[in-house]
PDB file of N, H, CA, C and O in Angstrom:
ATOM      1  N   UNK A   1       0.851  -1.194   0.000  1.00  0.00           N
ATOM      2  CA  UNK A   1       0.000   0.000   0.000  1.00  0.00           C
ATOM      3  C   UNK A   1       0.886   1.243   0.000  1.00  0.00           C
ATOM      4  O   UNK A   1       1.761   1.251   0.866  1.00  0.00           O
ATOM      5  N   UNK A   2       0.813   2.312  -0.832  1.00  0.00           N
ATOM      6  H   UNK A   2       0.102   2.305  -1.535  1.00  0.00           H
ATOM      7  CA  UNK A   2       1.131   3.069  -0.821  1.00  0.00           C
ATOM      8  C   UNK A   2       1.065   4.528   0.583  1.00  0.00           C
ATOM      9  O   UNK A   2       0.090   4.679   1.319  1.00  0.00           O
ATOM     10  N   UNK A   3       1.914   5.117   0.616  1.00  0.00           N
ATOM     11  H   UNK A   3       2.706   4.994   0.018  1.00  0.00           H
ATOM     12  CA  UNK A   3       2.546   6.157   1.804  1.00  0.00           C
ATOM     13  C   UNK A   3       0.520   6.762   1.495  1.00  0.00           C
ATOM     14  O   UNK A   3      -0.322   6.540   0.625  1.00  0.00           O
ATOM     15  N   UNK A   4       0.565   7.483   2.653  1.00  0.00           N
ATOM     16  H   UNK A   4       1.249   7.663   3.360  1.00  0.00           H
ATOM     17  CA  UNK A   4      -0.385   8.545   2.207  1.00  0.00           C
ATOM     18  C   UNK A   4       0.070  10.247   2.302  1.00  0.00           C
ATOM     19  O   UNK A   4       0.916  10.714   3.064  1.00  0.00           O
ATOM     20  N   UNK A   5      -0.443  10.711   1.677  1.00  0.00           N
ATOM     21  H   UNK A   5      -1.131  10.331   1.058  1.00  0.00           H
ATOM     22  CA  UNK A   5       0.063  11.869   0.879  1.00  0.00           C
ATOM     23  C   UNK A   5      -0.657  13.139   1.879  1.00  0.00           C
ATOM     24  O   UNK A   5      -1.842  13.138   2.210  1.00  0.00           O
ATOM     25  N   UNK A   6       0.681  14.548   2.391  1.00  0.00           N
ATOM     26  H   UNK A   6       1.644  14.549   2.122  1.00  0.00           H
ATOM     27  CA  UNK A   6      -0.435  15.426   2.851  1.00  0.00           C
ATOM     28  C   UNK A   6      -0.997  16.249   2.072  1.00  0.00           C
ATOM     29  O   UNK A   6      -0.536  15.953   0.970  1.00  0.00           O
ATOM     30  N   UNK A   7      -1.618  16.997   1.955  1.00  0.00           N
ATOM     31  H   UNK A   7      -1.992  17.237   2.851  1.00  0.00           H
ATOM     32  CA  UNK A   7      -1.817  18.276   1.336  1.00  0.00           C
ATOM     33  C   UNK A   7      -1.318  19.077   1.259  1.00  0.00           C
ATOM     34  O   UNK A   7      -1.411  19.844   2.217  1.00  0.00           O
ATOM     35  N   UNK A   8      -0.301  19.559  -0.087  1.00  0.00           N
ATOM     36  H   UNK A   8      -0.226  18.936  -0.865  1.00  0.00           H
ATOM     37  CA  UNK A   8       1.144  20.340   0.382  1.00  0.00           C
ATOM     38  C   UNK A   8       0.158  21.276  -0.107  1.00  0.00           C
ATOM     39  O   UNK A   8       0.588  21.435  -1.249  1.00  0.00           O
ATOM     40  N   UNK A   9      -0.857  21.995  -0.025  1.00  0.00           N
ATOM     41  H   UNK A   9      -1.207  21.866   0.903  1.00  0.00           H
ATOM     42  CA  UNK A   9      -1.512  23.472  -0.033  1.00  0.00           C
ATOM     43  C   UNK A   9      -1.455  23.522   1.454  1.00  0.00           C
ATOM     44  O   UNK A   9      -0.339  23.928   1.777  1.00  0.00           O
ATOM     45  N   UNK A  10      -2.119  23.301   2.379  1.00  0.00           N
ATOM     46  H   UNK A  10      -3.026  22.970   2.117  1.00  0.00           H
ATOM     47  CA  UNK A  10      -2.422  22.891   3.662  1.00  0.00           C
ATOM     48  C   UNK A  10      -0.600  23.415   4.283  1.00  0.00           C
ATOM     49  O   UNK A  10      -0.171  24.518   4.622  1.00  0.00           O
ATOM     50  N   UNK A  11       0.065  22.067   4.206  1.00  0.00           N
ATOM     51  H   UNK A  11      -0.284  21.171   3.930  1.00  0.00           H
ATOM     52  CA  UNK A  11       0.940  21.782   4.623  1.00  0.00           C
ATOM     53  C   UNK A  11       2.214  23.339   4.425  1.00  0.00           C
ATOM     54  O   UNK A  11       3.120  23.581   5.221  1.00  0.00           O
ATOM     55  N   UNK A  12       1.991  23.898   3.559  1.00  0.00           N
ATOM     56  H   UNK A  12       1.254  23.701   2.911  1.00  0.00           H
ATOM     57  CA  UNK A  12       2.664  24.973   3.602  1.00  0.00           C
ATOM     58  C   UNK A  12       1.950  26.168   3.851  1.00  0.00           C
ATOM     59  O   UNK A  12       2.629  27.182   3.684  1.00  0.00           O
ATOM     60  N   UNK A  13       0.984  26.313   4.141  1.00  0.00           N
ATOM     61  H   UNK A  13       0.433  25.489   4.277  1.00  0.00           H
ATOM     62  CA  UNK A  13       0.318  26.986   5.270  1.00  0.00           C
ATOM     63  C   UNK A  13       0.473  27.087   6.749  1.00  0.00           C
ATOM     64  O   UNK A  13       0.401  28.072   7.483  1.00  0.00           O
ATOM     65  N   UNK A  14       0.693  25.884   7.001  1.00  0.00           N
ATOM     66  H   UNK A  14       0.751  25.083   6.405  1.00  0.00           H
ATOM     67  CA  UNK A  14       0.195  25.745   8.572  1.00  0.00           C
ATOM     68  C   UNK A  14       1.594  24.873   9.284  1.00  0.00           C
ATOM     69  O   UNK A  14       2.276  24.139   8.568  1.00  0.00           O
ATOM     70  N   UNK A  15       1.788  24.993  10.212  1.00  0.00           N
ATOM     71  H   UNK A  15       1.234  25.589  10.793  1.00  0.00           H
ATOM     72  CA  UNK A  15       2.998  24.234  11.206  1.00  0.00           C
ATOM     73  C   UNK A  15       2.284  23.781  12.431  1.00  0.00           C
ATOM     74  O   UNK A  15       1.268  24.342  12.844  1.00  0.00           O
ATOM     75  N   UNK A  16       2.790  22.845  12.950  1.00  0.00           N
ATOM     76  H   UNK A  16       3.615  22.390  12.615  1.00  0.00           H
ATOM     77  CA  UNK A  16       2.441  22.203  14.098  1.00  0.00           C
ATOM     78  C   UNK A  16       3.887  22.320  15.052  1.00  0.00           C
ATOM     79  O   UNK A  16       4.967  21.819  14.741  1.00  0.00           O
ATOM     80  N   UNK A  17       3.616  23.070  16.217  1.00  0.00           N
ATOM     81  H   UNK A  17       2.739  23.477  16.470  1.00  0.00           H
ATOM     82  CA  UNK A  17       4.493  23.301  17.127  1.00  0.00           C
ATOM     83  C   UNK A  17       4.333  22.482  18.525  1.00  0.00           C
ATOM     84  O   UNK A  17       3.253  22.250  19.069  1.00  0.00           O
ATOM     85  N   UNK A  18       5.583  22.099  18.990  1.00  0.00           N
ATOM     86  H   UNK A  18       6.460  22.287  18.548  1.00  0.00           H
ATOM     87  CA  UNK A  18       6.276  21.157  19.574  1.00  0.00           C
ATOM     88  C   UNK A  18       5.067  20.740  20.406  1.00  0.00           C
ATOM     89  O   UNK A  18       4.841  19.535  20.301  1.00  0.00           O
ATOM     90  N   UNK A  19       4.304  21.342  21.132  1.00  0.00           N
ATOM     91  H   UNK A  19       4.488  22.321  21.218  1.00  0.00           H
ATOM     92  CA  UNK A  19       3.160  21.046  22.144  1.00  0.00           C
ATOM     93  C   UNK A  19       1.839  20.374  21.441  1.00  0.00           C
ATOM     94  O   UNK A  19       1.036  19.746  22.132  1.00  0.00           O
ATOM     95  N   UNK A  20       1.690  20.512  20.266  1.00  0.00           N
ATOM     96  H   UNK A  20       2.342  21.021  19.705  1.00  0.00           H
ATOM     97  CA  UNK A  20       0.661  19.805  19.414  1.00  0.00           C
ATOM     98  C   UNK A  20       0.002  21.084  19.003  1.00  0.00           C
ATOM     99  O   UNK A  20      -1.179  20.758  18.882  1.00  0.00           O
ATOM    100  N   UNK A  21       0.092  22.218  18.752  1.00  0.00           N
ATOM    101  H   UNK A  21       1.051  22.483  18.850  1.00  0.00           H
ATOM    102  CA  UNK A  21      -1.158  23.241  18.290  1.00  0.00           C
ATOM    103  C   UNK A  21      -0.632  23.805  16.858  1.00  0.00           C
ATOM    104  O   UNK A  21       0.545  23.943  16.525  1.00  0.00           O
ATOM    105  N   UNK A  22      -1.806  24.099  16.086  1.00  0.00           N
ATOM    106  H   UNK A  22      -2.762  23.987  16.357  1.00  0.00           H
ATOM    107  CA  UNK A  22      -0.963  24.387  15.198  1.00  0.00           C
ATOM    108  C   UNK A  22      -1.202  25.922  14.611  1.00  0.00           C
ATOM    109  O   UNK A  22      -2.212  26.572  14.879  1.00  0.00           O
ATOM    110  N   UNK A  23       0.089  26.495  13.606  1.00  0.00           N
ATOM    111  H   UNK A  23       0.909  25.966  13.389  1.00  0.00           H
ATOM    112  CA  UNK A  23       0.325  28.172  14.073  1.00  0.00           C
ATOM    113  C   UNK A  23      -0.083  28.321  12.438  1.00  0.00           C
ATOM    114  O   UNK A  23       0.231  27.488  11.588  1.00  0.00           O
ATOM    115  N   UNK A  24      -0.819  29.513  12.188  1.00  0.00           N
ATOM    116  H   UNK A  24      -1.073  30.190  12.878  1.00  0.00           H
ATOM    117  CA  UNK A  24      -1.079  30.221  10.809  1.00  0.00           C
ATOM    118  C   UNK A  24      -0.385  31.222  10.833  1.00  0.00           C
ATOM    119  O   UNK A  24       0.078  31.588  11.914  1.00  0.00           O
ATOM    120  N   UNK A  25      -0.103  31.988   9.574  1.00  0.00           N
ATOM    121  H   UNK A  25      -0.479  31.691   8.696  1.00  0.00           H
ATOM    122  CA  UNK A  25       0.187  33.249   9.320  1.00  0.00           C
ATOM    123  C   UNK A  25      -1.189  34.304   9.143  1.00  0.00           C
ATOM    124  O   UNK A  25      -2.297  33.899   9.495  1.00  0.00           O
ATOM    125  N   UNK A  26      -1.029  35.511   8.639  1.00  0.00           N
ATOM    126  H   UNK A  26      -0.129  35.841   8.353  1.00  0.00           H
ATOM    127  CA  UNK A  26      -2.179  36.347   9.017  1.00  0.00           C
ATOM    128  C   UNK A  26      -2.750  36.562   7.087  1.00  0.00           C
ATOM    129  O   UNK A  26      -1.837  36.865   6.319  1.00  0.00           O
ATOM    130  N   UNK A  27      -3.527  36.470   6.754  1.00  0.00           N
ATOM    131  H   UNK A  27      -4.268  36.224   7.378  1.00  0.00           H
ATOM    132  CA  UNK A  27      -3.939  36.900   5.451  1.00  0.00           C
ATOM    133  C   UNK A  27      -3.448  38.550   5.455  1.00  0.00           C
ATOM    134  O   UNK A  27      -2.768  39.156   6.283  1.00  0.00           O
ATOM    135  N   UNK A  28      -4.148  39.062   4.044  1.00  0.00           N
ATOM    136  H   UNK A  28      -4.700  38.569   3.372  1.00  0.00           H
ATOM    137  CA  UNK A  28      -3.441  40.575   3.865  1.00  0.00           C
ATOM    138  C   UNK A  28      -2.699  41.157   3.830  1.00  0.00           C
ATOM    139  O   UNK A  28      -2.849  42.368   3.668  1.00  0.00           O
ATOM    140  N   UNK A  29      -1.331  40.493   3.987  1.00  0.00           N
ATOM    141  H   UNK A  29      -1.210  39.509   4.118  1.00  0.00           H
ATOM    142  CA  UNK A  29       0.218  41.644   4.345  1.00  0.00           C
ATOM    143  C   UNK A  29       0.990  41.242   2.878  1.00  0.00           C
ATOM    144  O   UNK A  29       2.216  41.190   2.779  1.00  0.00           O
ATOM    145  N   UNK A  30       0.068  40.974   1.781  1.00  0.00           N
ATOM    146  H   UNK A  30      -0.928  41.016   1.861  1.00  0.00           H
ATOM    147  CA  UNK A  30       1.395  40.891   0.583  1.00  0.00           C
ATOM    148  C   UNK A  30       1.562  42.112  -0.272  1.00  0.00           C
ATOM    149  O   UNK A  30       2.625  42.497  -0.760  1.00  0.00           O
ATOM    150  N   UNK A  31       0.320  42.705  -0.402  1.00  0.00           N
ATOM    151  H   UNK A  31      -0.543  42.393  -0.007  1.00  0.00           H
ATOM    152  CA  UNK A  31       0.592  43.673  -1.252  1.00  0.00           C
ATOM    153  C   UNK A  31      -0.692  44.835  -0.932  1.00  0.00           C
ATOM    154  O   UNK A  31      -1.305  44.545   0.096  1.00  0.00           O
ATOM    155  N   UNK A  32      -1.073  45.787  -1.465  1.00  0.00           N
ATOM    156  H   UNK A  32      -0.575  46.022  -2.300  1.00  0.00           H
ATOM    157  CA  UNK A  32      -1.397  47.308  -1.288  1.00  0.00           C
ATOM    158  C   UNK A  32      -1.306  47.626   0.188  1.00  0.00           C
ATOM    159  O   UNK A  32      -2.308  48.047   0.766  1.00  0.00           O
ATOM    160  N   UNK A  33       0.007  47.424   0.928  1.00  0.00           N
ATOM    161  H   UNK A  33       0.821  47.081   0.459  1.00  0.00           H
ATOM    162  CA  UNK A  33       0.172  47.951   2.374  1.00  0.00           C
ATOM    163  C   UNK A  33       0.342  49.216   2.573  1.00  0.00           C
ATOM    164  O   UNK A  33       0.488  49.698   3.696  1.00  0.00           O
ATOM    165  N   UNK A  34       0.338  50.023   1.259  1.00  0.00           N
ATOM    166  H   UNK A  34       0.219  49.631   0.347  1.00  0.00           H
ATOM    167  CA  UNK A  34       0.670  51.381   1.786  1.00  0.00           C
ATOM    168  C   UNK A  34      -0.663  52.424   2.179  1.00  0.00           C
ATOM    169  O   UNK A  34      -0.470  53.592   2.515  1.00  0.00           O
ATOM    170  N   UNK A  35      -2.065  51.803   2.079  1.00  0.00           N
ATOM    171  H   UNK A  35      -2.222  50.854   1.805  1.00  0.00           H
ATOM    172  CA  UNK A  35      -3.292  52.498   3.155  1.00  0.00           C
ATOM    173  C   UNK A  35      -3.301  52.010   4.454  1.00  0.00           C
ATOM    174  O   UNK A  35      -3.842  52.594   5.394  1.00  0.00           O
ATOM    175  N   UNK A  36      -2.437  50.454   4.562  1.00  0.00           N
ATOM    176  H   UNK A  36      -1.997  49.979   3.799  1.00  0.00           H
ATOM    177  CA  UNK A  36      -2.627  50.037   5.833  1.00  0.00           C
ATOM    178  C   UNK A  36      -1.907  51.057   6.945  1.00  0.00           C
ATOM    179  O   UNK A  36      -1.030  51.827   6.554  1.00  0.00           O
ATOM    180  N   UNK A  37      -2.272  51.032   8.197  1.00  0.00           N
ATOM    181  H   UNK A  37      -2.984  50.406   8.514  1.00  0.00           H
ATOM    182  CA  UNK A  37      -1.650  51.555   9.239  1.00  0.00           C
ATOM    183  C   UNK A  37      -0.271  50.452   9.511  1.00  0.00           C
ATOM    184  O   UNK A  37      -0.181  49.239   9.327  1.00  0.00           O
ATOM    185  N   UNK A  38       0.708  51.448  10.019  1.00  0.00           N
ATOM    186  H   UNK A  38       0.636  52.434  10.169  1.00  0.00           H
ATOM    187  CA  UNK A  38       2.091  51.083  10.276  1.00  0.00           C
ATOM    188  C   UNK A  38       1.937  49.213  11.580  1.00  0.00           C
ATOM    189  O   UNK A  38       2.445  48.106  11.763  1.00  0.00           O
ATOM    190  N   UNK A  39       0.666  50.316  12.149  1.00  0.00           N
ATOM    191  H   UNK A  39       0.254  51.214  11.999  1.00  0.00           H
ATOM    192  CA  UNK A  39       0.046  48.869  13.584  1.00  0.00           C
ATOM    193  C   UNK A  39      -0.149  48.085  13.019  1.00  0.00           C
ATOM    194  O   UNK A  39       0.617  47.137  13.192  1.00  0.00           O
ATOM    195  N   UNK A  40      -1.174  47.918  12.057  1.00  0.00           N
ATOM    196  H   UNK A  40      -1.797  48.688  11.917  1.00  0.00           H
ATOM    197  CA  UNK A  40      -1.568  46.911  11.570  1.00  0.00           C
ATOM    198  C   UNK A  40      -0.739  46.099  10.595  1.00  0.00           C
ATOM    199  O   UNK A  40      -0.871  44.876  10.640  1.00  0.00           O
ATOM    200  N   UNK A  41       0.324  46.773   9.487  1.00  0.00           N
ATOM    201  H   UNK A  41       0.432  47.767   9.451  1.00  0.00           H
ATOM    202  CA  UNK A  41       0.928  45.752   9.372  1.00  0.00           C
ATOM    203  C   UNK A  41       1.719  45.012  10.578  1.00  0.00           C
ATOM    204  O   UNK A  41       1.875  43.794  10.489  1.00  0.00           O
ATOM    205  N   UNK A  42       2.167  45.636  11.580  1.00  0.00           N
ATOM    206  H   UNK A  42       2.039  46.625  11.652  1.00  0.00           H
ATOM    207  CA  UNK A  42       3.039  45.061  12.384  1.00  0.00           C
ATOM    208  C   UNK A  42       2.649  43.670  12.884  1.00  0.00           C
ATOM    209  O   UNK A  42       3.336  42.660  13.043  1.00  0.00           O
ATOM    210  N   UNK A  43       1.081  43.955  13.127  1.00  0.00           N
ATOM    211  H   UNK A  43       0.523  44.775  12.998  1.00  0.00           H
ATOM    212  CA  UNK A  43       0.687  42.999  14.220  1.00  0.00           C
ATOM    213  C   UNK A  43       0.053  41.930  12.808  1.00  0.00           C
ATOM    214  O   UNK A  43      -0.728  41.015  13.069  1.00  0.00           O
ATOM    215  N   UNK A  44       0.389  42.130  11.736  1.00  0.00           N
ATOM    216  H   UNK A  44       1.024  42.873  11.524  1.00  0.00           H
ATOM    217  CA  UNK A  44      -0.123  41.290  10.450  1.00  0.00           C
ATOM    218  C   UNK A  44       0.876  39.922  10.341  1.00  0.00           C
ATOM    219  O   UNK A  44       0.492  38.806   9.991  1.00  0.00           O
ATOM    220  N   UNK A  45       2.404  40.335  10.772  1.00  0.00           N
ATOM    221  H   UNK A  45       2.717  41.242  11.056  1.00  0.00           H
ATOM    222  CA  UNK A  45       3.330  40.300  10.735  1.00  0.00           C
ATOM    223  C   UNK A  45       3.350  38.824  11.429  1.00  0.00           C
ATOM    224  O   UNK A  45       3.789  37.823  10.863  1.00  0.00           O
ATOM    225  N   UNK A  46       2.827  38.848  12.691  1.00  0.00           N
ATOM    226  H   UNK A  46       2.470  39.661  13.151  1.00  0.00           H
ATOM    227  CA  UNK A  46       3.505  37.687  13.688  1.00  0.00           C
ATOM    228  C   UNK A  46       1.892  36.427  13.464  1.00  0.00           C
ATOM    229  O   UNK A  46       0.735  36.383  13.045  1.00  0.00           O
ATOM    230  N   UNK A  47       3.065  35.550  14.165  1.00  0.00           N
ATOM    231  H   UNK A  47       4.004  35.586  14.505  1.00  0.00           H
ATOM    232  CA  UNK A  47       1.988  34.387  13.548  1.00  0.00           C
ATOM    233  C   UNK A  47       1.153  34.116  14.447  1.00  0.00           C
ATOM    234  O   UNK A  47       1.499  34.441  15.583  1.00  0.00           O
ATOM    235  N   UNK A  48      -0.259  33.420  14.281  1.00  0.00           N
ATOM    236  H   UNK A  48      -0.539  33.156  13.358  1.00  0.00           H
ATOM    237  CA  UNK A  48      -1.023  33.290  15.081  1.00  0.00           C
ATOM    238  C   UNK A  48      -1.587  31.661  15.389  1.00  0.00           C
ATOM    239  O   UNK A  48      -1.287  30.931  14.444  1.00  0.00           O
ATOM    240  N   UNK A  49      -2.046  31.216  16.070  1.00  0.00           N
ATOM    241  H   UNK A  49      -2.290  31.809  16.838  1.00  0.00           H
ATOM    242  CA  UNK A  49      -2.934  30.174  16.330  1.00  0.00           C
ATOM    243  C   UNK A  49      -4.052  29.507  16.100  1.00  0.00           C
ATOM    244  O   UNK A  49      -5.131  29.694  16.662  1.00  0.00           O
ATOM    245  N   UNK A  50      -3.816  28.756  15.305  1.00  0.00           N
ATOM    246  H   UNK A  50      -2.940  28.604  14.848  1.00  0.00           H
ATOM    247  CA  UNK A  50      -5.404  28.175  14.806  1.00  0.00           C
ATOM    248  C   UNK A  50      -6.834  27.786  15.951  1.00  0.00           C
ATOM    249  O   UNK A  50      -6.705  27.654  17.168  1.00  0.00           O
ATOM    250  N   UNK A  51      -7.975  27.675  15.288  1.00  0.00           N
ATOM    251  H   UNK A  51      -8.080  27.782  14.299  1.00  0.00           H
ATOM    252  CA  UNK A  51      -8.679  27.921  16.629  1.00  0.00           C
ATOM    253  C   UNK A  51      -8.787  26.518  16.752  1.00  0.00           C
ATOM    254  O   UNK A  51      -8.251  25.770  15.934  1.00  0.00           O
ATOM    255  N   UNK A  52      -9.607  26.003  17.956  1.00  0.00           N
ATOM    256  H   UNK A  52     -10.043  26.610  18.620  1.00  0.00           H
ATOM    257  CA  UNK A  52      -9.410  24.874  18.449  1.00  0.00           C
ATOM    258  C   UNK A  52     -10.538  24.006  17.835  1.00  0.00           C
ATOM    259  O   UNK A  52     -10.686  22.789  17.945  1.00  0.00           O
ATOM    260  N   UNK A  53     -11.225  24.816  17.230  1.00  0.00           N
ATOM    261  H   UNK A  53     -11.104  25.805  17.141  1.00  0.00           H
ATOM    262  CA  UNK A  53     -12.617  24.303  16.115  1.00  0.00           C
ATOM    263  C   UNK A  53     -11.760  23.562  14.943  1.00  0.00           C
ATOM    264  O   UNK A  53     -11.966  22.452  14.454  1.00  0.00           O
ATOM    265  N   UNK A  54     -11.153  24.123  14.763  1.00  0.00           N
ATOM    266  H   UNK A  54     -10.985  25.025  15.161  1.00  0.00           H
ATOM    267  CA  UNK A  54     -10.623  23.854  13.585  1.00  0.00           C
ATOM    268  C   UNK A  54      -9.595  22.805  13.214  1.00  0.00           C
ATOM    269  O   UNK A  54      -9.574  22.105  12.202  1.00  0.00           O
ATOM    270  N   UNK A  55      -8.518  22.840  14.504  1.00  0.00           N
ATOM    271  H   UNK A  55      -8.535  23.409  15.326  1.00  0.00           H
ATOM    272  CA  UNK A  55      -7.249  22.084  14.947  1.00  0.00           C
ATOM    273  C   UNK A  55      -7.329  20.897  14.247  1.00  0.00           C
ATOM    274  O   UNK A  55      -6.515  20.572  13.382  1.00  0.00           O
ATOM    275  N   UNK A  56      -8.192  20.300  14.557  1.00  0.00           N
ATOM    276  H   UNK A  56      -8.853  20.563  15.259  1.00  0.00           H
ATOM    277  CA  UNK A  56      -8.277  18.950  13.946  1.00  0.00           C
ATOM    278  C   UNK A  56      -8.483  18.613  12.809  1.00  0.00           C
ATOM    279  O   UNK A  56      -8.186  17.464  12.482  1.00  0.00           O
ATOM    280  N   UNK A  57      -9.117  19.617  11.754  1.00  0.00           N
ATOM    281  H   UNK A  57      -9.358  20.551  12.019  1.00  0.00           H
ATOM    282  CA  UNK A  57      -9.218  19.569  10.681  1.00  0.00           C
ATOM    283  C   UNK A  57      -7.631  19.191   9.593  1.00  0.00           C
ATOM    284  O   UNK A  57      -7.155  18.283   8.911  1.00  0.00           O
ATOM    285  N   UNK A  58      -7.318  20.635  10.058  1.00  0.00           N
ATOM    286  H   UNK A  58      -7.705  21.372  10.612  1.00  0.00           H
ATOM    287  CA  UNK A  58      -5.944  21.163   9.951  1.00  0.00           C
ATOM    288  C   UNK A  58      -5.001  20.240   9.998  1.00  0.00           C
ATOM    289  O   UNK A  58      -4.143  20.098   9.127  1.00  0.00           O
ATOM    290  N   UNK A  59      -5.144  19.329  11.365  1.00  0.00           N
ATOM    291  H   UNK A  59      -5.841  19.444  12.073  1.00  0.00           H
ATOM    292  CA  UNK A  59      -4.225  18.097  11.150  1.00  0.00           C
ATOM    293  C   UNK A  59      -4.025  17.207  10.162  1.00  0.00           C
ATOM    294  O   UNK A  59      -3.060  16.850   9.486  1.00  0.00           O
ATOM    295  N   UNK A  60      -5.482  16.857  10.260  1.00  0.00           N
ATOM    296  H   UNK A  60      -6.265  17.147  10.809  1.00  0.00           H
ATOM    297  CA  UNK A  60      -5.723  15.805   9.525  1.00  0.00           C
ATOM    298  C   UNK A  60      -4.869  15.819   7.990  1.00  0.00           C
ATOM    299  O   UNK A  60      -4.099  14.946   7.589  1.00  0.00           O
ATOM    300  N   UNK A  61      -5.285  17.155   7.249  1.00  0.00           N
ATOM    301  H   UNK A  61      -5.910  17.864   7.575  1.00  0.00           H
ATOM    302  CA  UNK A  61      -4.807  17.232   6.128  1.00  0.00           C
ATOM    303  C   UNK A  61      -3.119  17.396   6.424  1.00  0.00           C
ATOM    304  O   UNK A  61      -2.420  16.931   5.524  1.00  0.00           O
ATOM    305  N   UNK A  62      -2.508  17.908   7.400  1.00  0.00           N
ATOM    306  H   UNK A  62      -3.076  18.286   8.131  1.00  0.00           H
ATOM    307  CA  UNK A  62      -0.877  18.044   7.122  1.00  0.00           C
ATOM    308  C   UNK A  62      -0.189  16.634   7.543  1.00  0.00           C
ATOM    309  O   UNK A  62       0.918  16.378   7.069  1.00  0.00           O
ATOM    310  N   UNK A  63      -0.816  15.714   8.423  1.00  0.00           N
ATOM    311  H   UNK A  63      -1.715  15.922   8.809  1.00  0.00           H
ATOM    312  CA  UNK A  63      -0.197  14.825   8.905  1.00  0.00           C
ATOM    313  C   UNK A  63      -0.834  13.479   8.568  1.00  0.00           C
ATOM    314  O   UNK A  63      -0.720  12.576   9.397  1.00  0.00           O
ATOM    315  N   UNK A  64      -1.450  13.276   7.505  1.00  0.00           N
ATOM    316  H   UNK A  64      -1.543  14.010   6.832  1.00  0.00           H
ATOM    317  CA  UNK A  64      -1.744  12.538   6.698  1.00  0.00           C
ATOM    318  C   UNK A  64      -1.197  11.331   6.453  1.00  0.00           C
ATOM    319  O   UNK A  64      -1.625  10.634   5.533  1.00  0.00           O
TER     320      UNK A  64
END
């Protein structure tokens, strides 16, 4: 039987950090940043946490 395969869309999205949760980046910060506020890109910037609704979804497809 063949390996099973993750979802490298998924999979290069999302990371799973050492404790089991897994971390997103923020949509919006690639391009027309210059109406955004200086704050808001900043805080666009750092990565965030998937919600716990979701977690499992998320797995499923990266660790496949």
């Amino acid at each position: 039987m063949p390996k099973m395969k993750s979802k490298r869309g998924a999979a290069k999205r999302f990371k799973v950090t050492g404790s089991g949760k897994v971390t997103r980046f923020h949509p919006f910060h690639s391009h027309i940043l210059t109406k955004k506020t200086r704050k808001r890109k900043r805080n666009l910037k750092s990565v965030d946490l998937v919600s716990s609704a979701e977690e499992k979804k998320i797995k499923r497809l990266i660790l496949a």
